[in-house]
N, C-alpha and C positions, 0 to 999 in steps of 0.2 A: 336453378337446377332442379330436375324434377326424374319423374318417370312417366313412360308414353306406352299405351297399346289399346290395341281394337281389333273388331271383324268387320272386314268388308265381305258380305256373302254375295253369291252369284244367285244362290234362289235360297226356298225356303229351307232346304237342308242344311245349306253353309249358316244360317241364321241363328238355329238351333246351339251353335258352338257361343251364342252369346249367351247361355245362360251358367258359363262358365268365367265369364266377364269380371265378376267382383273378386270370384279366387286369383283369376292375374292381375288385379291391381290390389290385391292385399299383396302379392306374392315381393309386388314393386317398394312396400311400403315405406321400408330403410332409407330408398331413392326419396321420400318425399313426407316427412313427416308432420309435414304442419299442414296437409289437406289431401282427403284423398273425394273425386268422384265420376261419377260417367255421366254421358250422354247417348243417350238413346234416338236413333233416327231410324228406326226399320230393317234394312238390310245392312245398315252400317251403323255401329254401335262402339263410342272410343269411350277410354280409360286415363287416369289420370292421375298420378300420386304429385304434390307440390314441395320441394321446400325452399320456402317465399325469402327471395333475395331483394325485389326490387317492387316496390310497390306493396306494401305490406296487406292492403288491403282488402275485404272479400270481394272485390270487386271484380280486381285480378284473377281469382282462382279458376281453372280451368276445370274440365271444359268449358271454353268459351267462345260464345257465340257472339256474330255484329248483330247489333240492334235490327237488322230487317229479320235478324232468323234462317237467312240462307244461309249462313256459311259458319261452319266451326271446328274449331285448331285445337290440338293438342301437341304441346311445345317443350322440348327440353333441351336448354342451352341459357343461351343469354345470345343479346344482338347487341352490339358495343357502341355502334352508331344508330342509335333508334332514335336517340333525338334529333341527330339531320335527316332523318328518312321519315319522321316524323313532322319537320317543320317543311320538308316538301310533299307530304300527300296536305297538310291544312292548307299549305298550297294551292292545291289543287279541290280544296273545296270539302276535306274528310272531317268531320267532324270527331272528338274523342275522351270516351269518358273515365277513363284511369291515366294512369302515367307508368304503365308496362311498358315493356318493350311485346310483350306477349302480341296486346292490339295492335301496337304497328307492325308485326309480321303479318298480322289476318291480313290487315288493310293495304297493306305495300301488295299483299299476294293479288287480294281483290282486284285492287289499279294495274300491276303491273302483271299479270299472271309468273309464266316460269324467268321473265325478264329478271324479276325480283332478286336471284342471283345476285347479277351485276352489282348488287349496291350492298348488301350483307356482307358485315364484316364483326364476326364471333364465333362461336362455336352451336352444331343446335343438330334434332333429328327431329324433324315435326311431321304431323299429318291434319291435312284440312280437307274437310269434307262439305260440296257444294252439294246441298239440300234440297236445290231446286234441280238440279239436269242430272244428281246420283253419282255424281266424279270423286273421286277423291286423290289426292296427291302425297306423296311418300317423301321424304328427303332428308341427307343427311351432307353434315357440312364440309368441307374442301379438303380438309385431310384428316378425317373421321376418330376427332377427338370425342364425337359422342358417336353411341352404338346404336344400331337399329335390324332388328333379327326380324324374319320375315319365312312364314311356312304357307306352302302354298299346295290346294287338291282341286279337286274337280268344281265343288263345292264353294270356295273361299278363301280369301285369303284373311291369316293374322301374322299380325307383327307388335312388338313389343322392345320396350330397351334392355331386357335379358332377357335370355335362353328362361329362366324357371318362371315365369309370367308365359311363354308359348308353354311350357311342360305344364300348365296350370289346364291348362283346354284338354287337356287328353291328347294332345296330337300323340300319332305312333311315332315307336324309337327306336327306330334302324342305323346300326353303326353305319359310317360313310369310311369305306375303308380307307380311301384314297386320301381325305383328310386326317386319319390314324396314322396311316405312313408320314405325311407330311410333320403330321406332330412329333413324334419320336426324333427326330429329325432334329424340327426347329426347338422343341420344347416347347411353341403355340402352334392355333390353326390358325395360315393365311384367310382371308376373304378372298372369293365371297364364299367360301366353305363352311360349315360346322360338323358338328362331329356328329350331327346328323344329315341322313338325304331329307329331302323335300322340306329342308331348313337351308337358309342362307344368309348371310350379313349385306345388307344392301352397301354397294361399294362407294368411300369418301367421292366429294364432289358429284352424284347421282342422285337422282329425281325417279319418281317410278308414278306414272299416275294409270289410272284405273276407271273405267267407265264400262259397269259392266262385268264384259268378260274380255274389253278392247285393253290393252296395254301398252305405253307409250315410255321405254326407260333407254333416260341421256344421262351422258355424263355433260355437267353445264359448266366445267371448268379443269384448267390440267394445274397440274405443281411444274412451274417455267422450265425449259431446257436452257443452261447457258445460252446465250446470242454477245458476241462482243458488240454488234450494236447496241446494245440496250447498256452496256456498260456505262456507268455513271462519271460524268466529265470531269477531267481534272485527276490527280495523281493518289494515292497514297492516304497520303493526310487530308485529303477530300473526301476520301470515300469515310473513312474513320468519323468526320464532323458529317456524313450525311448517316453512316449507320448509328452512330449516338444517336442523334435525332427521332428517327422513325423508331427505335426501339424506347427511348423515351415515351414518343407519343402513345407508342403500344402499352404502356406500363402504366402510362396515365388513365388510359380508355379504359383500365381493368380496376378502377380503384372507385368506381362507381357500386354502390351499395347502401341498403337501406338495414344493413345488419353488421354485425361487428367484421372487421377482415384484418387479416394478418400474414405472413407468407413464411413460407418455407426456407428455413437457412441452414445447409449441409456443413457449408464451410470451403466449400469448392467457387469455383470461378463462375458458374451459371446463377447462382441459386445469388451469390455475392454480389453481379451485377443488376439483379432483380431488384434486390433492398438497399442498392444504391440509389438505382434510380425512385422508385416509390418513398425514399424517406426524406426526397425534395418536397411531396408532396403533401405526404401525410406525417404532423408530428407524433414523435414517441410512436412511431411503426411496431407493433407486437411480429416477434419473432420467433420462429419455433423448430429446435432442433434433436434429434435422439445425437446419445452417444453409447459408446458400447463399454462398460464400465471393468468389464471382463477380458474383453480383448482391444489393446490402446492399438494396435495397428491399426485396425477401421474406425478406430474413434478418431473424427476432425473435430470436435466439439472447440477446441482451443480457438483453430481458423475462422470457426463461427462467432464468438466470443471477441475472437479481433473485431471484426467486421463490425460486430453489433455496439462494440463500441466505439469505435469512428463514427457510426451512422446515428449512436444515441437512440439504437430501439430497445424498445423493453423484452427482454428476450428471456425466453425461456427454455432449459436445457432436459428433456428425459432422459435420464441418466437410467441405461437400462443391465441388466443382467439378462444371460444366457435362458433364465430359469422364466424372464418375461415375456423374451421373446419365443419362446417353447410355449407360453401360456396361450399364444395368442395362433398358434397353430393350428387346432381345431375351429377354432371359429371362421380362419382364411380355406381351409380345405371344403368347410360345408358351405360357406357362400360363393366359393367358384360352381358355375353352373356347365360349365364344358371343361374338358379338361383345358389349365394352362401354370403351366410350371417354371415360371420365373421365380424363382427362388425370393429374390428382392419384395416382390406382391407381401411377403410378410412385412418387413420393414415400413413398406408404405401405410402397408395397412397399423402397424403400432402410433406412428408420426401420426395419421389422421385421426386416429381415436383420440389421442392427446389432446392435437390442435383443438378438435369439433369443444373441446372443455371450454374453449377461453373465444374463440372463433367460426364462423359458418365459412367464410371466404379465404382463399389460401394461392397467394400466388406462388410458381415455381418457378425452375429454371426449366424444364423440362422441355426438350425439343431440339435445343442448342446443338448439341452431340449431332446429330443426324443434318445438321441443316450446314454447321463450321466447319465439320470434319473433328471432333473429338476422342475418337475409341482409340483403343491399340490398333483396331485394324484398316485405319484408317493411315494412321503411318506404315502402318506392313504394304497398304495396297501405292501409296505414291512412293515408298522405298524401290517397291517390284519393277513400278513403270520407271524410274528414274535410272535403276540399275546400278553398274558400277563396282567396285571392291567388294563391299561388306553385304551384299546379296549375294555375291558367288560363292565368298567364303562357308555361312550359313548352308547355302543348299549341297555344297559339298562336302560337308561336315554334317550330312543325314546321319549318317551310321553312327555316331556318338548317340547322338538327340533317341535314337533308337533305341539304345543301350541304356543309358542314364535315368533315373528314376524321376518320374514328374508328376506334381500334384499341387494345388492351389493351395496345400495348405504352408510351402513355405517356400521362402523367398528364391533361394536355387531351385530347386525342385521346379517351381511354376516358370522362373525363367527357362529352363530347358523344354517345359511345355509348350512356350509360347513359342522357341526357336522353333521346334521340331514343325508348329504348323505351317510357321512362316516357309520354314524349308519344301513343304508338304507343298503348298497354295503356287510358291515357285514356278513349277515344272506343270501350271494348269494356265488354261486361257481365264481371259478377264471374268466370262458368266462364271466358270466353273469352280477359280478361285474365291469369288464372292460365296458362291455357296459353301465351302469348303470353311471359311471364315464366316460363314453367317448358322452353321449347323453346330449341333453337339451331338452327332454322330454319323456317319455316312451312311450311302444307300444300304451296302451289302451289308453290312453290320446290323443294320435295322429290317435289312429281310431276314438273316437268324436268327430274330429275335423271336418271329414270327411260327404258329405254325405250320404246316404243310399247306393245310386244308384252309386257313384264314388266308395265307400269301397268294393263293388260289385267285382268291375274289377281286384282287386288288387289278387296274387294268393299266397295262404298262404305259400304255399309250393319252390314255387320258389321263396319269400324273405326269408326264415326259410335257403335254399340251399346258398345263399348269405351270411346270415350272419354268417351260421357257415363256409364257407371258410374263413370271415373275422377272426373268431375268432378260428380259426383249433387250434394254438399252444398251447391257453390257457389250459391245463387240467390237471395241478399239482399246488398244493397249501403250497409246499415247497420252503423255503426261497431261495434255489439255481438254483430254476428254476424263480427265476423273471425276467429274462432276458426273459422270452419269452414275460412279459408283454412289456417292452421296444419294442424288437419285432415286437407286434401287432402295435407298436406307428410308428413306421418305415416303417411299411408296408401299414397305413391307414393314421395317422391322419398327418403324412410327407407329402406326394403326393396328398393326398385331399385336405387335409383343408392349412398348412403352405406355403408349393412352390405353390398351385395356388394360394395364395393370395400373394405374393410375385411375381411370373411371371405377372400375371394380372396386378398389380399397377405398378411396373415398368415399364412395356412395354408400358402400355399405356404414359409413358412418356419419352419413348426412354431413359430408363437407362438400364442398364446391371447389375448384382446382381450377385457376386461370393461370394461361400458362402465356407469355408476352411473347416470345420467341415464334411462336406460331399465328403471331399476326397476321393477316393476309399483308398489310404492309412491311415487314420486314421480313418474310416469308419472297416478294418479289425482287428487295431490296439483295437479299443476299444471294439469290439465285442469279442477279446480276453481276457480280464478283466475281473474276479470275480466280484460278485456281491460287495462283501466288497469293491474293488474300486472303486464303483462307490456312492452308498449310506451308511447309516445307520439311526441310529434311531435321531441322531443329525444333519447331513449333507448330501444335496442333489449333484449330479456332485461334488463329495467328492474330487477323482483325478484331477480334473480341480483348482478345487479352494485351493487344495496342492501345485498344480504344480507352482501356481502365483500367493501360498500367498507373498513370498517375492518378487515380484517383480510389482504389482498392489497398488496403494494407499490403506494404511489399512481401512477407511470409506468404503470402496464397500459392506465389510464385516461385519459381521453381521445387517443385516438391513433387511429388509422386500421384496422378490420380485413384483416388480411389471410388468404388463403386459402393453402392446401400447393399452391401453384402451380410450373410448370415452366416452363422458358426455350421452350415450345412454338412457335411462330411462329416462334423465330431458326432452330429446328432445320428446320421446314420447308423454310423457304429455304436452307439452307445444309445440315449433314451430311445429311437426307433428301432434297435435292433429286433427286440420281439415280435414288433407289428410285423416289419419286414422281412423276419425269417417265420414267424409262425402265424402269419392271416396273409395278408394283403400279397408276399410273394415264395407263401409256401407252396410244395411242390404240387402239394393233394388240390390245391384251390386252381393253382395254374393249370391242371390237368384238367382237372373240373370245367374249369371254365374255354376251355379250348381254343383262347386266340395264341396264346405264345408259348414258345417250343419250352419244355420244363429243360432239357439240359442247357439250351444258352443263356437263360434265367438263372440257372445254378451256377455257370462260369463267370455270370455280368456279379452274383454275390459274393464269389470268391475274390474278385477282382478288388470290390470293395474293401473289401478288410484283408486287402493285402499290404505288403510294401509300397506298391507301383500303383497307387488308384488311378493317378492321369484325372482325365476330368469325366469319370465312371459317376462321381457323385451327383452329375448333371444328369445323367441319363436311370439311374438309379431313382432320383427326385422325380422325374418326368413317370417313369413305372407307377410311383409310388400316389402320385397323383390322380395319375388314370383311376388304379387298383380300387380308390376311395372314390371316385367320384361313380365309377361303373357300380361297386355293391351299393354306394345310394339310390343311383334309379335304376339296378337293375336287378 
C-alpha cells in the first residue's frame, strides 16, 4: 500500500509543474512511510511514497524501473495473484530480481500491454511510463478500492492518490458546482467529479494512457449484470458449498504479507465471517475491535468477544469514550482533502490508529452490504417490489409518519423516520426511489440551501445528465430485476461513499485494508445468484448468514444491525454548538461568504436543536464539513 503521483507534460510549460513534485509526495507521506522517492524522465516525472508490505527489501522500493531502463511503475495496491502471473511471464522467458508483486505488474504490462487486466486480481492505481516512445498509462482497479485523482490543462496532465498531493502543484481552485449539489445531497461526491473543475477521479475498472497529447481511455471490465445462465448448477446448498469456497480462497489470497496482519472484528456478521475463515489459517489470529463504552447501544464489543473466542484470536478491544472519539475529530476534518461527510470516516479512522499499534495489514468485512443486499434499504426496496399488506398499510398511514417526531437518536422516534421514508420511496419509480433512499436530503431542499446568485451557476441539465448515468439500470420494478438495485449500490455508494472512507482513514494511519468480499472471484460468484439467494421478506445477505449459521456463535443472529455510528447529534448540540453557531455557520461568515442563503441556514439550525431534528444532523454534519474544509483552502 503506498501512494502514487506525477506529471506528464505536453511541452516545456507543463514541465515546469515538476518542480513542485517533492511538495506532493511529502503531501502523500502518511500513505507511505517507510520510503518516499521520484523518478525523473523529462517531461514525465513520477512520485512515490511506500509502506512496504511485501517484499521488505530496497530493492522493491519504487520508483521502479526494468533493468533495460525503458519502462517505470509507480504502484499502489497489492496484486493477490503475482505469483501465478509470475510463474507464467518466467514462462515466457522474464527474468526477475525481487519477489514484489510491484515487478510483476511492470513485467505482465510489458508482455501483455492493456491485456494485463484479464489476469489482475487485487486492488491497485498504477502509472507506467514507456521511456523509449513517451507513453504512459493511468489505471485504476475494478471497483475503485484505490483512488486516483487526475487534473488536467493545456500544458499537462497530474494525478496523484489524493486531492492535497494535486493541491501541492498549485493547480487552480474553482468550486464545481454541480458536484457541491451532488454533495449536499449524498453527503459525498460521486466520480468521476471532485469538488473541483479540471480535477477528476479516473473511473473504477478504467485505463487512461497518454502519448503525447493522443489519449486513449477504456473501461477494461464491468461489475456482472445477473444472467440466469451463468447461474451456478445445482440447488441451494450447492451454491452455499460453492460461495464458502471462493470466499475462503479470497481470505486466503489476503493473508499474504511480509509484516504483522490482523483484521477487523465489529462483532457483526461480515467482519465475523472474515475471522472465521482466516483463523483456519493463521494461528492466534490478532483481532481488533472499538466499543463505545458510553453508549451500550452501539457497542457490539460482546458479539465480537463471542467470536474471538470460538476462533481462539488474540483480540483486542478499544474501549472508547465520547470524549475519544471527539479527540479524534480535528485530525479526520484536516486530513479529508475534498469535502466528505460520512460521519462513520471518524470511527474508522480511531479502529485504524489502534490496529496500525499492533498491525500494518487489516482484513475487513467491508463490501458485503452492497454486494448480499444488507441495509435497511435493501429490505424497503424488495418489500416495495413484492408488495402486498404491510406496504399499503405504511404508505397510507403518511400523515401520522408526518406528524410524529423522528430522529436517530431513539428507538421510536428513528422507527417513525425510517417509515415515513419508506412511505415516501413508495409512490416513486425504481431510479427515483433509489435516490430518495440513497440521499439525505432532496433536490429542492438543497436548492434553499443555496444562494440566489451560487444556484445560478449550477446547470440543470448537466446534473439531471449525471444523475441519470448514475441511475441508468434502474427501470424495472420487478422482483427479479433487484439486482440492478444492488448494482447501482456497487457502482456509487462502494467507490464513493465506503472504500473512500475506508482508504482515507486508514492511510492516514499507515494501515493497509484488504477487504475478501471484493474479490474479483467472489464479486463474479455472487453476482451469479438469484435474487432468492441473497434476500427475502425475512432475511437480508440470506446466503451468507446460511453459509455460517453453523459455524458463527448463534447470539450474532437474530439481533439488530447496527452501524459504526457516532454520538453525532449530541455533539452538535452540545461540544460543536459554538463552532456551529458562532464560525463555521454563523450568519456574518455565510453572508460573507455568498454560496448559501443565511435564512435557510438559520431554519436548518433551528431544526437542529429542536424537538423534531429528523435526520437534520446528517445534513448539518455535511455543512459543517464543507464550512472546514473550504476556510482551509480558501
Amino acid at each position: 500500500m503506498c501512494g502514487i503521483t506525477g506529471v506528464y507534460a505536453y511541452n516545456e510549460i507543463g514541465r515546469m509543474s515538476s518542480i513542485h513534485l517533492s511538495n506532493a509526495v511529502q503531501a502523500l507521506k502518511k500513505r507511505g512511510p517507510d520510503w518516499q522517492d521520484m523518478s525523473l524522465h523529462g517531461l514525465c516525472n513520477l512520485g512515490h511514497v511506500r509502506l512496504a508490505i511485501i517484499d521488505l527489501n530496497r530493492e522493491s522500493n519504487q520508483p521502479f524501473t526494468d533493468e533495460t531502463g525503458r519502462f517505470t511503475i509507480v504502484f499502489n495496491g497489492e496484486i493477490y495473484n503475482y505469483k501465478d502471473i509470475r510463474k507464467d511471464l518466467e514462462g515466457k522467458g522474464f527474468i526477475f530480481k525481487t519477489q514484489s508483486d510491484t515487478e510483476v505488474l511492470l513485467k505482465g504490462y510489458m508482455h501483455y500491454k492493456t491485456d494485463i487486466f484479464k489476469y489482475l486480481n487485487g486492488f491497485f492505481a498504477f502509472a507506467i511510463y514507456d521511456n523509449e516512445i513517451g507513453e504512459m498509462i493511468l489505471a485504476r482497479d475494478r471497483l475503485g478500492i484505490k483512488p486516483l485523482y487526475i487534473y488536467e490543462d493545456e500544458d499537462k496532465i497530474l494525478f496523484a492518490s489524493e486531492m492535497k498531493a494535486l493541491l501541492a502543484y498549485k493547480i487552480p481552485k474553482e468550486l464545481d458546482e454541480i458536484a457541491m449539489f451532488e454533495y449536499f445531497q449524498l453527503n459525498y461526491i460521486p466520480a468521476p467529479r471532485t469538488i473541483f473543475k479540471n480535477v477528476r477521479k479516473l473511473l473504477p475498472a478504467h485505463y487512461l494512457i497518454l502519448n503525447k497529447r493522443q489519449k486513449i481511455e477504456e473501461k477494461y471490465d464491468e461489475i456482472p449484470y445477473f444472467d440466469p445462465k451463468n447461474t451456478p448448477k445445482g440447488d441451494y446448498n450447492d451454491w452455499q458449498k460453492g460461495f464458502y469456497n471462493v470466499l475462503d480462497e479470497a481470505v486466503q489470497r489476503r493473508l499474504v504479507a511480509d509484516v504483522p496482519l490482523g483484521a477487523f472484528l465489529s462483532g457483526g456478521i461480515d467482519s465475523s465471517v472474515v475471522v472465521a475463515l482466516a483463523s483456519k489459517h493463521v494461528k492466534n489470529l490478532h483481532t481488533f475491535s472499538i466499543g463505545y463504552a458510553e453508549n451500550k447501544f452501539f457497542d457490539e464489543t460482546k458479539y465480537a468477544q463471542a467470536v474471538a473466542k470460538k476462533f481462539q484470536t488474540e483480540h483486542t478491544v478499544f474501549s472508547l469514550k465520547n470524549s475519544d472519539l471527539y479527540g479524534d475529530l480535528m485530525p479526520v476534518l484536516d486530513y479529508i482533502d475534498e469535502p466528505f461527510a460520512d460521519s462513520s470516516a471518524l470511527a474508522v479512522h480511531i479502529l485504524s490508529r489502534y490496529t496500525r499499534k499492533h498491525a500494518t495489514v487489516a482484513l475487513s468485512g467491508d463490501g458485503a452490504d452492497e454486494l448480499l443486499s444488507g441495509y435497511n434499504k435493501h429490505s424497503a426496496e424488495y418489500r416495495a417490489r413484492v408488495g402486498g399488506f404491510l406496504p399499503n398499510v405504511v404508505k397510507n398511514m403518511s400523515f401520522l409518519w408526518n406528524i410524529l417526531p423522528q430522529s436517530r437518536n431513539g428507538f421510536f422516534s428513528n422507527k417513525v423516520r425510517q417509515l415515513k421514508r419508506f412511505a415516501e420511496g413508495l409512490s416513486l419509480s425504481p431510479a427515483e426511489r433509489y435516490w430518495r433512499w440513497a440521499t439525505f436530503a432532496q433536490e429542492n431542499d438543497v436548492k434553499k440551501m443555496f444562494s440566489s446568485s451560487f444556484l445560478s451557476k449550477i446547470n440543470e441539465n448537466t446534473y439531471q445528465k449525471d444523475k441519470n448515468e448514475i441511475l441508468k439500470a434502474l427501470n424495472s420494478e420487478k422482483v427479479e430485476d433487484f439486482h440492478q438495485f444492488l448494482h447501482t449500490d456497487l457502482s456509487l455508494v462502494l467507490p464513493n461513499d465506503m472504500l473512500v472512507k475506508v482508504d482515507l482513514m486508514s492511510m492516514a494511519n499507515a494501515l493497509e485494508v484488504r477487504c475478501p468480499f471484493l474479490d474479483v472471484e467472489v464479486i463474479r460468484y455472487a453476482c451469479s445468484l438469484p435474487v432468492s439467494a441473497k434476500i427475502d421478506q425475512k432475511l437480508r445477505k440470506k446466503i451468507l448468514q446460511d453459509t455460517f449459521r453453523n459455524v458463527l456463535p448463534a447470539e450474532l443472529y437474530n439481533r439488530p444491525k447496527r452501524g459504526f455510528e457516532i454520538p453525532l447529534l449530541q455533539w452538535l448540540r452540545t461540544d460543536l454548538r459554538d463552532m456551529i453557531e458562532n464560525d463555521l455557520l454563523a450568519d456574518n461568515f455565510i453572508k460573507e461568504q455568498g454560496i448559501f442563503d443565511v435564512s435557510e441556514i438559520q431554519n436548518l439550525k433551528k431544526q437542529l436543536f429542536s424537538n423534531n431534528p429528523q435526520d437534520i444532523h446528517a445534513r448539518i454534519w455535511a455543512l459543517v464539513v464543507f464550512q472546514y474544509w473550504w476556510k482551509k483552502w480558501f
